[in-house]
PDB file of N, CA, C and O in Angstrom, chain B, residues numbered from 101:
ATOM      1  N   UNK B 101      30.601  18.525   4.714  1.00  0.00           N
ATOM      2  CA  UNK B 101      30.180  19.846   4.296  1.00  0.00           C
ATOM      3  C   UNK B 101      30.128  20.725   5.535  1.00  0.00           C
ATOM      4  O   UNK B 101      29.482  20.537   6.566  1.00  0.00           O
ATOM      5  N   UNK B 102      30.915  21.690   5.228  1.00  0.00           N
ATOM      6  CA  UNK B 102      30.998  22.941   6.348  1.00  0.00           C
ATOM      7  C   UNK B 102      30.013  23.385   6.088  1.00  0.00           C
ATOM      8  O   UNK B 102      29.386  23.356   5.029  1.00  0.00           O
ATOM      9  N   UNK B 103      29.571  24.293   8.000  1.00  0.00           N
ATOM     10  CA  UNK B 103      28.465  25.430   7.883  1.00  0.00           C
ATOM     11  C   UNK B 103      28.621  26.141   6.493  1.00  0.00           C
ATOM     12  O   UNK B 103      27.900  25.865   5.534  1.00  0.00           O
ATOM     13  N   UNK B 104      29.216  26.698   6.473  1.00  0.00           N
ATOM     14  CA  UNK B 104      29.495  27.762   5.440  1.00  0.00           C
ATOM     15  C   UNK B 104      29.511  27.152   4.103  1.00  0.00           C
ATOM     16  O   UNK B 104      29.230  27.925   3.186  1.00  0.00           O
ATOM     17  N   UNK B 105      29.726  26.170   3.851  1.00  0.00           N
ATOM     18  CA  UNK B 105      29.359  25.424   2.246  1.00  0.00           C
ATOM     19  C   UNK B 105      27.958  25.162   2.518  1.00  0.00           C
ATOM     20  O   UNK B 105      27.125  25.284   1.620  1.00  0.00           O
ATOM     21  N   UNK B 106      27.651  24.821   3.657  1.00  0.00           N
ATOM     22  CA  UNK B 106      25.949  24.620   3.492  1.00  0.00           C
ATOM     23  C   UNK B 106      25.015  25.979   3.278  1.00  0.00           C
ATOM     24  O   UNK B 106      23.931  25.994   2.694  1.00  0.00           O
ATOM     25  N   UNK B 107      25.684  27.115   3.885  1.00  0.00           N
ATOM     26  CA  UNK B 107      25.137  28.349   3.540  1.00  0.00           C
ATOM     27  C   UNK B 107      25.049  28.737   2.263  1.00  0.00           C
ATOM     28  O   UNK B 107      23.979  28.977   1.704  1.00  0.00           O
ATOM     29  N   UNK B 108      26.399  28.838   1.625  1.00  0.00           N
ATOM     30  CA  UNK B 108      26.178  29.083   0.289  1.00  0.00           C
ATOM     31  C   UNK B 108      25.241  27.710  -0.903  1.00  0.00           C
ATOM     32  O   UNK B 108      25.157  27.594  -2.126  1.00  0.00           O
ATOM     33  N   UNK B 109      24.939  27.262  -0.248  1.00  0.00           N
ATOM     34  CA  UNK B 109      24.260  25.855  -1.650  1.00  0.00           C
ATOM     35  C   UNK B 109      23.247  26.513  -1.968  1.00  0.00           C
ATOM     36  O   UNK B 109      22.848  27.308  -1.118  1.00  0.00           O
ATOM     37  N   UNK B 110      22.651  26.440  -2.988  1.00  0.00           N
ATOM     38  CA  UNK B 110      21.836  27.581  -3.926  1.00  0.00           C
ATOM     39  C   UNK B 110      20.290  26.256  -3.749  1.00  0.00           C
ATOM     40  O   UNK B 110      19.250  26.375  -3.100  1.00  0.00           O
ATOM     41  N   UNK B 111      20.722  25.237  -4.527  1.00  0.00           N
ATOM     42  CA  UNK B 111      20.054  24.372  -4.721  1.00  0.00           C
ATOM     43  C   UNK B 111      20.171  22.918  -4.577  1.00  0.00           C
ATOM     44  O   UNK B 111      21.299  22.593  -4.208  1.00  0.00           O
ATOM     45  N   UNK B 112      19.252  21.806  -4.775  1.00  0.00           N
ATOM     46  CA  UNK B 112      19.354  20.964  -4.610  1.00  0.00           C
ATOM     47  C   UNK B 112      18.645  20.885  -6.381  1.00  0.00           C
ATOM     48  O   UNK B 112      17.688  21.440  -6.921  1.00  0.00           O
ATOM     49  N   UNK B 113      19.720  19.871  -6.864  1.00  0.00           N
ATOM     50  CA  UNK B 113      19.088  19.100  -8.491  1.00  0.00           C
ATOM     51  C   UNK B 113      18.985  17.511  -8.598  1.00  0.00           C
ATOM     52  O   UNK B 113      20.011  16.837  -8.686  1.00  0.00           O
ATOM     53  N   UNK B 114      17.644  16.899  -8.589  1.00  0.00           N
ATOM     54  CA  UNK B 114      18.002  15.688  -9.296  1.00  0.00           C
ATOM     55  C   UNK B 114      17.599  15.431  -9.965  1.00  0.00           C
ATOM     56  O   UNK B 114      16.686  16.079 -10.477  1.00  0.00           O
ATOM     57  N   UNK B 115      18.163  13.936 -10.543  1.00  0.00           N
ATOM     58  CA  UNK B 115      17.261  13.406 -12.044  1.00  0.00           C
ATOM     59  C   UNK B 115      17.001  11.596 -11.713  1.00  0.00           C
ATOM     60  O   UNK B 115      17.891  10.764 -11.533  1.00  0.00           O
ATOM     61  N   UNK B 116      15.283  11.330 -11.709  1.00  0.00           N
ATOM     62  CA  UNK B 116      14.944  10.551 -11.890  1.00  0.00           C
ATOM     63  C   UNK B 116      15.526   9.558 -13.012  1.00  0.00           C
ATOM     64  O   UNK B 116      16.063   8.550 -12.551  1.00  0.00           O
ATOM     65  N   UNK B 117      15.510   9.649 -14.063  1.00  0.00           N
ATOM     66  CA  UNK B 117      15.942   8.753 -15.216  1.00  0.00           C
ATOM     67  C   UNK B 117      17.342   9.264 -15.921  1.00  0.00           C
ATOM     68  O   UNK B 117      17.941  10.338 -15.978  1.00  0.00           O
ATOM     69  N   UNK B 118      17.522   8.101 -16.365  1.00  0.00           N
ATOM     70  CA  UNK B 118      18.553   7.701 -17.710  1.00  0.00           C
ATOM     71  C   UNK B 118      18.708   9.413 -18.799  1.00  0.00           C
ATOM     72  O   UNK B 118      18.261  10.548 -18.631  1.00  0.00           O
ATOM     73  N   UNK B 119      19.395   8.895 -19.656  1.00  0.00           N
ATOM     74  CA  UNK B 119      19.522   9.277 -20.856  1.00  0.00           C
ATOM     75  C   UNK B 119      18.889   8.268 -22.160  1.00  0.00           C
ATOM     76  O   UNK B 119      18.852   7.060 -22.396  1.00  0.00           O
ATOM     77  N   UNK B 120      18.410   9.575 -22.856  1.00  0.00           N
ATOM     78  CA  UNK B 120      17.535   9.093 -24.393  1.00  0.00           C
ATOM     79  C   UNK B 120      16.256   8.487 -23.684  1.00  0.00           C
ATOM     80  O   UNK B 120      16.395   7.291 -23.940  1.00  0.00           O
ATOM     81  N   UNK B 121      15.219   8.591 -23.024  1.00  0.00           N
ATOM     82  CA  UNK B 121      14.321   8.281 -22.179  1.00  0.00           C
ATOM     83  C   UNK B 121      12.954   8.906 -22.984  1.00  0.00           C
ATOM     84  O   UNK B 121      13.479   9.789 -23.662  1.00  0.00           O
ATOM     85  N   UNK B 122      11.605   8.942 -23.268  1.00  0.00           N
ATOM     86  CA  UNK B 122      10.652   9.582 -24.098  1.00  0.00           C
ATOM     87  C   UNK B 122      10.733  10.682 -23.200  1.00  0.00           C
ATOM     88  O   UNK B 122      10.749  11.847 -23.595  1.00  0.00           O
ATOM     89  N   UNK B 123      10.803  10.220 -21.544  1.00  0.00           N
ATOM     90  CA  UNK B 123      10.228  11.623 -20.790  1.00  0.00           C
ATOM     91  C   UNK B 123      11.378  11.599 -19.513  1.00  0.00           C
ATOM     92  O   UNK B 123      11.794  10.659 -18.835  1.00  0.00           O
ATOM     93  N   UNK B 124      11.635  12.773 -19.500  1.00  0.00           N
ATOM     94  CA  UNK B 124      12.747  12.756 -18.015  1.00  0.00           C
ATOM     95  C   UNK B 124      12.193  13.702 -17.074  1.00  0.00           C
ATOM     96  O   UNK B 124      12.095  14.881 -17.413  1.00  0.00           O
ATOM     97  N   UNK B 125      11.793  13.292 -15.850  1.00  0.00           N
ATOM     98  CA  UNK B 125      12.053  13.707 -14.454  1.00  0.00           C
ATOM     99  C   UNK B 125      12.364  14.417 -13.473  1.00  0.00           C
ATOM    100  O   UNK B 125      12.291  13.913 -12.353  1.00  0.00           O
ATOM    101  N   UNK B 126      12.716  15.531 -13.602  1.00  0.00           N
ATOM    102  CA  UNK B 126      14.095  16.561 -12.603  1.00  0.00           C
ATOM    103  C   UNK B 126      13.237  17.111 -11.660  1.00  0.00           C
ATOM    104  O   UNK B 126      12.023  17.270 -11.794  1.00  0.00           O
ATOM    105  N   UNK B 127      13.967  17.414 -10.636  1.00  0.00           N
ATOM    106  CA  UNK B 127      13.269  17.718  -9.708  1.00  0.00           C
ATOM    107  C   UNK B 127      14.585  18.738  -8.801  1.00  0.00           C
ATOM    108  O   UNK B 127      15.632  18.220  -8.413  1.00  0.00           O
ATOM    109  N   UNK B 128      14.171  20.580  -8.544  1.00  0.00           N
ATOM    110  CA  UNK B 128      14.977  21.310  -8.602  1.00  0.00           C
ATOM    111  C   UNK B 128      14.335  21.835  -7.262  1.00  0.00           C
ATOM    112  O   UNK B 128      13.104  21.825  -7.267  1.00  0.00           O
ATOM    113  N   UNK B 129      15.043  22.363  -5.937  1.00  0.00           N
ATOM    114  CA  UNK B 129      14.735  22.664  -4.955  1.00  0.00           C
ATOM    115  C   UNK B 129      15.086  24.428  -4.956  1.00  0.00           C
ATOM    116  O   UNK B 129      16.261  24.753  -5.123  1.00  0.00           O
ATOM    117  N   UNK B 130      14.159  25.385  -4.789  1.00  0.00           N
ATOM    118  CA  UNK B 130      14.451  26.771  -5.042  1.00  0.00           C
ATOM    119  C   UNK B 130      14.379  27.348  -3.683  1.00  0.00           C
ATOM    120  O   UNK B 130      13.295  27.522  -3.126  1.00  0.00           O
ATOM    121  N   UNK B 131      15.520  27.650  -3.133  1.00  0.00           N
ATOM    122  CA  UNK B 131      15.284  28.168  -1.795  1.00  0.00           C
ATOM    123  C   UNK B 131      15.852  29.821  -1.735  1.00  0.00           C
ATOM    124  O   UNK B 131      16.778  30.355  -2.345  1.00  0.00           O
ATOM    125  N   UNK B 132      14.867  30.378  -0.715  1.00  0.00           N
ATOM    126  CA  UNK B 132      14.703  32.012  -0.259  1.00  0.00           C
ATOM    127  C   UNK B 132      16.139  32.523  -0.554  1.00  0.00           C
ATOM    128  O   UNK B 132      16.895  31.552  -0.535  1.00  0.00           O
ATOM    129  N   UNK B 133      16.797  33.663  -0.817  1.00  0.00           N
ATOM    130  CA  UNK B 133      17.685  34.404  -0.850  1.00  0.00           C
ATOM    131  C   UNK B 133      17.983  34.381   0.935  1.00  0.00           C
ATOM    132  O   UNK B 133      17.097  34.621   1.755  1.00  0.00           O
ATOM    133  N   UNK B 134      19.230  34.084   1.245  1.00  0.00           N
ATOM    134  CA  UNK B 134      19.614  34.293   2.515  1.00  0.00           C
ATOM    135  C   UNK B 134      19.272  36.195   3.502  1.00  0.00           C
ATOM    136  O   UNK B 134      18.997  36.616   4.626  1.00  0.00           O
ATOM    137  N   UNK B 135      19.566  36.759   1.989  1.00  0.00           N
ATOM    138  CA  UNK B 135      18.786  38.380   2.567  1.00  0.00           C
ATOM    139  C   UNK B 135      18.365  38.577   1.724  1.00  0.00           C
ATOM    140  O   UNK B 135      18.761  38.249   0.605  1.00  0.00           O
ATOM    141  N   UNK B 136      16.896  39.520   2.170  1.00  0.00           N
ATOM    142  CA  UNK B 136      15.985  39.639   0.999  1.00  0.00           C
ATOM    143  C   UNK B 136      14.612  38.843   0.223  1.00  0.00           C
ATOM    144  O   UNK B 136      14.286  37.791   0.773  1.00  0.00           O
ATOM    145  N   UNK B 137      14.156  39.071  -0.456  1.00  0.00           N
ATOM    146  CA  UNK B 137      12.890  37.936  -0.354  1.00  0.00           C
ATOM    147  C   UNK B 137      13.044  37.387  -1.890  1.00  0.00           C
ATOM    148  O   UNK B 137      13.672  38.085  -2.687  1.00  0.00           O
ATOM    149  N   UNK B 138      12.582  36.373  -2.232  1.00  0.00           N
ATOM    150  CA  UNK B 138      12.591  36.428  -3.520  1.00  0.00           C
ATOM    151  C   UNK B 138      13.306  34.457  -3.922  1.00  0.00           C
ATOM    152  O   UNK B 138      13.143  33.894  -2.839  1.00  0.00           O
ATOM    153  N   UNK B 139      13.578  33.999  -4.358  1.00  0.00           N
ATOM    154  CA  UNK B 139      14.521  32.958  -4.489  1.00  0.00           C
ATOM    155  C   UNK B 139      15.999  33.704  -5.099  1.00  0.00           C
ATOM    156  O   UNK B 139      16.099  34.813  -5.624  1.00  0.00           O
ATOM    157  N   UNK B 140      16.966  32.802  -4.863  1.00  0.00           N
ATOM    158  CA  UNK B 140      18.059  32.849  -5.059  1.00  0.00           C
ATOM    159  C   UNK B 140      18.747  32.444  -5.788  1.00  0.00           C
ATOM    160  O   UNK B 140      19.954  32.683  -5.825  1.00  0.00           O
ATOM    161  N   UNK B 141      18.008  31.593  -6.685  1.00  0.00           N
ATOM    162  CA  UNK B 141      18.374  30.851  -7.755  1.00  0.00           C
ATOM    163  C   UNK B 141      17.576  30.106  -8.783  1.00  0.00           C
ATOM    164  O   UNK B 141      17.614  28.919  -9.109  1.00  0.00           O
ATOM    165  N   UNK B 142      16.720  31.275  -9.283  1.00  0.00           N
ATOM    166  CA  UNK B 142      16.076  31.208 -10.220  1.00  0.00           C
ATOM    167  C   UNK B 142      16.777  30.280 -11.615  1.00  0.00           C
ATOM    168  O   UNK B 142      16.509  29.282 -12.284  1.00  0.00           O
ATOM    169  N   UNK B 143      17.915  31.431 -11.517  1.00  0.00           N
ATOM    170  CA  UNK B 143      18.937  30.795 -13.078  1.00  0.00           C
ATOM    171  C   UNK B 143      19.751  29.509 -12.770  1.00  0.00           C
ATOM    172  O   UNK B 143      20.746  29.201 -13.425  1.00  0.00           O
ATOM    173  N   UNK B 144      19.483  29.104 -12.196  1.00  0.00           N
ATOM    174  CA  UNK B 144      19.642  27.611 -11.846  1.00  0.00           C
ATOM    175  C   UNK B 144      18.354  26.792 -12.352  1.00  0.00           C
ATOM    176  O   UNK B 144      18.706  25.753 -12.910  1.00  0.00           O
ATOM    177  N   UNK B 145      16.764  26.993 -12.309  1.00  0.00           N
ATOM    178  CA  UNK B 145      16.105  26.354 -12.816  1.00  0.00           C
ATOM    179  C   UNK B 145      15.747  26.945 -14.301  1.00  0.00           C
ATOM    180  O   UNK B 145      15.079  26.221 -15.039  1.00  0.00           O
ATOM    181  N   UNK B 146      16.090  28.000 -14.684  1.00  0.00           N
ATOM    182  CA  UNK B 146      16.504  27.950 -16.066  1.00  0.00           C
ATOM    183  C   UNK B 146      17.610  27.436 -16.807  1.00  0.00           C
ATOM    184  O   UNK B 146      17.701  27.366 -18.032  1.00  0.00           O
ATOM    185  N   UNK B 147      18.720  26.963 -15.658  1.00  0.00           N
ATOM    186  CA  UNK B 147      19.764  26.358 -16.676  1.00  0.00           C
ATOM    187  C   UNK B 147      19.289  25.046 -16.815  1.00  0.00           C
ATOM    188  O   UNK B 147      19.650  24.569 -17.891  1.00  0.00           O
ATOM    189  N   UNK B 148      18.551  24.211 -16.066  1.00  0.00           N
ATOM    190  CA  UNK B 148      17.683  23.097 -15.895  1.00  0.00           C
ATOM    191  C   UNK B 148      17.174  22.952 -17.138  1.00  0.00           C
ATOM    192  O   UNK B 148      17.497  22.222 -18.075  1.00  0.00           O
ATOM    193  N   UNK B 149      16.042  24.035 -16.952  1.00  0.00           N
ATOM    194  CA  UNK B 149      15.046  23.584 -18.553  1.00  0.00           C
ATOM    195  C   UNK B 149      15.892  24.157 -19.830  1.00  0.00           C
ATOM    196  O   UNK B 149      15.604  23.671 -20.924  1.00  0.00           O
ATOM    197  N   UNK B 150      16.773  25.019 -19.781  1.00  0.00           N
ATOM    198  CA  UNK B 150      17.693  24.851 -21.126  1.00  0.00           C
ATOM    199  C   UNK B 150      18.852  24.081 -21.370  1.00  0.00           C
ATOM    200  O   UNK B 150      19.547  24.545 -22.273  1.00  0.00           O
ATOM    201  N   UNK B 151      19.303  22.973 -20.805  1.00  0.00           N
ATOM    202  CA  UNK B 151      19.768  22.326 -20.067  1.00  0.00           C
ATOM    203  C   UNK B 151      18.867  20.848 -21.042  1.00  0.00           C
ATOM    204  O   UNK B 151      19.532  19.891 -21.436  1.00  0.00           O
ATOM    205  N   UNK B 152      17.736  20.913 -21.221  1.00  0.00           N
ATOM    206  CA  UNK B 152      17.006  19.827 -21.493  1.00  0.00           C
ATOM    207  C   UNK B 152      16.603  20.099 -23.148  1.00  0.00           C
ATOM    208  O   UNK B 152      16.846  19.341 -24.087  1.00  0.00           O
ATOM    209  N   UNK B 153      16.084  21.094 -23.179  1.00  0.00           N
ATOM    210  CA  UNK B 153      15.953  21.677 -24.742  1.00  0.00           C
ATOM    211  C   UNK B 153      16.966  21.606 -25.472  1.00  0.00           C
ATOM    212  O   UNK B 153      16.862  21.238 -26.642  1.00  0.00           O
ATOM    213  N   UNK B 154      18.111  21.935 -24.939  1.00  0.00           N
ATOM    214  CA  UNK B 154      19.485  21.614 -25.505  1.00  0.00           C
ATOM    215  C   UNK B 154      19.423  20.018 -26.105  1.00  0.00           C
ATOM    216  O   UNK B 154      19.936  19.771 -27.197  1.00  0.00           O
ATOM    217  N   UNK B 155      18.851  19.109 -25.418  1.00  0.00           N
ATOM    218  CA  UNK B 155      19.103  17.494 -25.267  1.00  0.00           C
ATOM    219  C   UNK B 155      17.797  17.357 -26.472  1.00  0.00           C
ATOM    220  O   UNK B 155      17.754  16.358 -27.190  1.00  0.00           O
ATOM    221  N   UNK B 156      17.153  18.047 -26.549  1.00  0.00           N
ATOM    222  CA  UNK B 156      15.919  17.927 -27.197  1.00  0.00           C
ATOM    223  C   UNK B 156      14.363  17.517 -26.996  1.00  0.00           C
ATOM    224  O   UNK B 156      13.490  16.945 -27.650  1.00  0.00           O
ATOM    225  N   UNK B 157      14.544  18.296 -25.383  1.00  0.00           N
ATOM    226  CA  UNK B 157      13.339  17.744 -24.912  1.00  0.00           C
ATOM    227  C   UNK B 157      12.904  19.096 -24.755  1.00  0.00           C
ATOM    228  O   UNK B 157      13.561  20.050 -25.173  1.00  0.00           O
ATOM    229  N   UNK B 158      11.471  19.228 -23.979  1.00  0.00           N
ATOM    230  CA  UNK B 158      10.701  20.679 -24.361  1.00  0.00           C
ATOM    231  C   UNK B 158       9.903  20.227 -22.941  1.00  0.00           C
ATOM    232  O   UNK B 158       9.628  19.062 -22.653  1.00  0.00           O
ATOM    233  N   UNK B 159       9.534  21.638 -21.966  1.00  0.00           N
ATOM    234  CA  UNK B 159       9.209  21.008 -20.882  1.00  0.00           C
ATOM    235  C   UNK B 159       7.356  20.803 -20.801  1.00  0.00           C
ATOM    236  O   UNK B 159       6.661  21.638 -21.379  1.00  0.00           O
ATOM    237  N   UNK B 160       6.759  19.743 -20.112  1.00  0.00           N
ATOM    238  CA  UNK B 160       5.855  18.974 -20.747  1.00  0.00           C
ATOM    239  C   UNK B 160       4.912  19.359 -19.228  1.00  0.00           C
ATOM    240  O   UNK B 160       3.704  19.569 -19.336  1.00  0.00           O
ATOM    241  N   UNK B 161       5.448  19.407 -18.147  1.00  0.00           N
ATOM    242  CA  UNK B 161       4.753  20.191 -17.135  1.00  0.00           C
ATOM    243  C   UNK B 161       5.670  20.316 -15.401  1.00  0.00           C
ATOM    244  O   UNK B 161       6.419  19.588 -14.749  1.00  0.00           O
ATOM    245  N   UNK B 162       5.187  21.375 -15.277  1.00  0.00           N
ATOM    246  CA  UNK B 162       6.185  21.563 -14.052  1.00  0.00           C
ATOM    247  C   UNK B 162       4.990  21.624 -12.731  1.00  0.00           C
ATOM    248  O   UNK B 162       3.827  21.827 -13.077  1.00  0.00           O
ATOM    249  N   UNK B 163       5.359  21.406 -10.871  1.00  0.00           N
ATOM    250  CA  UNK B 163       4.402  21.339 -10.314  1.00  0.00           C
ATOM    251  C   UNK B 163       5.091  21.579  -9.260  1.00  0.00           C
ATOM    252  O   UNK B 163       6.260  21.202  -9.182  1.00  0.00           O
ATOM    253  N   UNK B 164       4.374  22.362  -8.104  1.00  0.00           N
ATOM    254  CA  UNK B 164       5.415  23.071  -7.254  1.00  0.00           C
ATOM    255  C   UNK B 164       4.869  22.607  -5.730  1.00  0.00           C
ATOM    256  O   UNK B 164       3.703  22.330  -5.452  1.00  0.00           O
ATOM    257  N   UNK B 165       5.663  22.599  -5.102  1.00  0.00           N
ATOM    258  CA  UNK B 165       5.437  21.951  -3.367  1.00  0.00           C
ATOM    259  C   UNK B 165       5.707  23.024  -2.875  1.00  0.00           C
ATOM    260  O   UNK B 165       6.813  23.295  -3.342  1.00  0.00           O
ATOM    261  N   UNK B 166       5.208  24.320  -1.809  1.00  0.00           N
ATOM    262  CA  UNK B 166       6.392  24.994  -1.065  1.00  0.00           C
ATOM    263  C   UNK B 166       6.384  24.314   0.758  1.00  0.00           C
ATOM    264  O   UNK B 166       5.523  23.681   1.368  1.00  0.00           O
ATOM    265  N   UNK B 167       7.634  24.765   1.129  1.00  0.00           N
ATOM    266  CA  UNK B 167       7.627  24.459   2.498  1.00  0.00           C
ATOM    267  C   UNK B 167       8.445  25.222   3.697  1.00  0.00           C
ATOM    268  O   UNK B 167       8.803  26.152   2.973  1.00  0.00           O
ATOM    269  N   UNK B 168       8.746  25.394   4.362  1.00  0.00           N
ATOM    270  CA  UNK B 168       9.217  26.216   5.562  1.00  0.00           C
ATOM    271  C   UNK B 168      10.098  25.198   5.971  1.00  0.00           C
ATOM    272  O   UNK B 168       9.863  23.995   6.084  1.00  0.00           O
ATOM    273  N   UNK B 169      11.424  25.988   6.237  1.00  0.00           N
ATOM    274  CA  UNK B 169      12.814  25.292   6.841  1.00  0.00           C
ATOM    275  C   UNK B 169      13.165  25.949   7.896  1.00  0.00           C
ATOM    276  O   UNK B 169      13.358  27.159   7.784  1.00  0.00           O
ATOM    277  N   UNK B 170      13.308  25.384   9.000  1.00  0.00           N
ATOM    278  CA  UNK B 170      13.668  25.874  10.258  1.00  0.00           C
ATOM    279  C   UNK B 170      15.070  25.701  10.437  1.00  0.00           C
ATOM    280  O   UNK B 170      15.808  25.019   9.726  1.00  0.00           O
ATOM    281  N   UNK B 171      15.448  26.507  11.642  1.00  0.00           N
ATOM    282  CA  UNK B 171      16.791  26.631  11.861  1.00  0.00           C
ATOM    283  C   UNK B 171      17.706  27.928  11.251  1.00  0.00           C
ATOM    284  O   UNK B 171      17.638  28.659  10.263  1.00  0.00           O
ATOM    285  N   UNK B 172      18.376  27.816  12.132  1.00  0.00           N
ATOM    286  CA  UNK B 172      19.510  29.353  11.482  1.00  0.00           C
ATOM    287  C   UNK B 172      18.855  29.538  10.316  1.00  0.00           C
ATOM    288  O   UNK B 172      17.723  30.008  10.202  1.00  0.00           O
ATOM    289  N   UNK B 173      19.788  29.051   9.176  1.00  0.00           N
ATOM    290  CA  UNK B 173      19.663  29.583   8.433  1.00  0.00           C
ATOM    291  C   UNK B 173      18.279  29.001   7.351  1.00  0.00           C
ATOM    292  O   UNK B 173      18.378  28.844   6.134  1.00  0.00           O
ATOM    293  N   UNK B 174      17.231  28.795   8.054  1.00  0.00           N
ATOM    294  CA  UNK B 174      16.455  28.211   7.075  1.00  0.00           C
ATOM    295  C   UNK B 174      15.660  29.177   6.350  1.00  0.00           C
ATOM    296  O   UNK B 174      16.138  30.208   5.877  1.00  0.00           O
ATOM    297  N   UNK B 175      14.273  28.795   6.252  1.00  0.00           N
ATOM    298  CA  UNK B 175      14.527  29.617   4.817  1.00  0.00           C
ATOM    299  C   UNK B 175      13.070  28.860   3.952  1.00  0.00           C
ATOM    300  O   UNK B 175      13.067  27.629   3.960  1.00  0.00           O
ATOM    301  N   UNK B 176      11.720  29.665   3.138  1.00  0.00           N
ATOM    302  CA  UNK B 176      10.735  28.845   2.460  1.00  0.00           C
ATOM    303  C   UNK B 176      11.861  28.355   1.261  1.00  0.00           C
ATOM    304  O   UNK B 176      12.873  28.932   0.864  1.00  0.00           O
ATOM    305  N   UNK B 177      11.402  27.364   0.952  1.00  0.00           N
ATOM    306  CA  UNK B 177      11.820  26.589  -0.532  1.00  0.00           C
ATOM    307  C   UNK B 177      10.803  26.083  -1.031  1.00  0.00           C
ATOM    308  O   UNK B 177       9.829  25.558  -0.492  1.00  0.00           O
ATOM    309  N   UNK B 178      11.101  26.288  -2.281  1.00  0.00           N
ATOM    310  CA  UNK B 178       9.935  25.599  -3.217  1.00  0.00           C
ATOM    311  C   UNK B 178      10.704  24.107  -4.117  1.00  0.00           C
ATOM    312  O   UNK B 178      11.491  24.289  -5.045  1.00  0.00           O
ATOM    313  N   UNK B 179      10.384  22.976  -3.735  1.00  0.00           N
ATOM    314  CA  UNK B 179      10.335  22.501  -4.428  1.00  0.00           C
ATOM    315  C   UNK B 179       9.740  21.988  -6.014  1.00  0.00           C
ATOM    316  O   UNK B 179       8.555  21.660  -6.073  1.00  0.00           O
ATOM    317  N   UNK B 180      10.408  21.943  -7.007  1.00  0.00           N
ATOM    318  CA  UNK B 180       9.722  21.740  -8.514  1.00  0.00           C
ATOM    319  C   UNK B 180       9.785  20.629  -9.307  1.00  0.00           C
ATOM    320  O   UNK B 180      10.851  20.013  -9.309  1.00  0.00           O
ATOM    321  N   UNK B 181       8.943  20.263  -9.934  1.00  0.00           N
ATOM    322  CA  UNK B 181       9.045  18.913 -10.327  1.00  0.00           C
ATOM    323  C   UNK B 181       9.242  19.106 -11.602  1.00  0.00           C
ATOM    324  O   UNK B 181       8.815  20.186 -12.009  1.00  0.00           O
ATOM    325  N   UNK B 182       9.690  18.500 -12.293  1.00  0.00           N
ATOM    326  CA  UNK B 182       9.287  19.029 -13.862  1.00  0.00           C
ATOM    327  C   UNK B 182       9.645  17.815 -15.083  1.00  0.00           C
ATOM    328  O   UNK B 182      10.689  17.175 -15.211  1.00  0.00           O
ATOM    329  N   UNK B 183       8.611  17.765 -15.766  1.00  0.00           N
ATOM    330  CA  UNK B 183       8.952  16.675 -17.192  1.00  0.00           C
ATOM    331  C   UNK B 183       8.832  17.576 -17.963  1.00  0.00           C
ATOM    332  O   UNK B 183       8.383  18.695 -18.212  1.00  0.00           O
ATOM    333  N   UNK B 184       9.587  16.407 -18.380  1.00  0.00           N
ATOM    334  CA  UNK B 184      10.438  16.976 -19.708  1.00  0.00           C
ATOM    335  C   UNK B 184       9.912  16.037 -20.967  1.00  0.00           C
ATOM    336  O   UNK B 184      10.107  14.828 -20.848  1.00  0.00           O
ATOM    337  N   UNK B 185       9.506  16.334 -21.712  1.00  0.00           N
ATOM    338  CA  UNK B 185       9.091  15.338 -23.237  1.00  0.00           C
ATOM    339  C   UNK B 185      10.134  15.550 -24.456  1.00  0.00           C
ATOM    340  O   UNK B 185      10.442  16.606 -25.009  1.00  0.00           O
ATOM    341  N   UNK B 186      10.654  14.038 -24.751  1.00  0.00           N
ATOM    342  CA  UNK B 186      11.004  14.341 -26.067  1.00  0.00           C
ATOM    343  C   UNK B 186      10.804  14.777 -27.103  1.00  0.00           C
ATOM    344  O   UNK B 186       9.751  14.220 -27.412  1.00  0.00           O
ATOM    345  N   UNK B 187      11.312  15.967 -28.611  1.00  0.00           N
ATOM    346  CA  UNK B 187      10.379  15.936 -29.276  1.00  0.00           C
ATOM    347  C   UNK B 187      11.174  15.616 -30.470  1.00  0.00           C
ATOM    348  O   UNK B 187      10.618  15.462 -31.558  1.00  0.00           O
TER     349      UNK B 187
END
């Protein structure tokens, strides 16, 4: 990964569990707008939780870390946790 692909990455997404699971896991990293204040990719953690509702889950609680990234281009990010419940 080039500087410049690392500049543009919006987010970081993962997923703890499987598929068809009672409860799933995700965990979505929201980092600062490179200019400007604000996050940069909000609609990224809405495509997340609609993304899951789609699957038929409904989100069951979300919980937030923030932290400070140093370097050029760093930047606060919030990390988010979020379950998801089947319904």
């Amino acid at each position: 990964m080039g500087f410049m692909d690392k500049a543009r990455e919006e987010s970081s997404y993962s997923v703890a569990s499987g598929n068809d699971q009672p409860y799933v896991v995700l965990q979505v990293t929201l980092k600062e707008k490179f200019i400007g204040t604000g996050s940069g990719n909000l609609t990224e953690l809405e495509n997340v939780i609609n993304k899951q509702a789609a699957k038929g889950y409904r989100l069951h609680t979300i919980t937030t870390a923030s932290a400070q990234s140093g370097g050029l281009l760093g930047g606060d990010r919030i990390q988010a946790t979020l379950v998801f419940e089947r319904i």
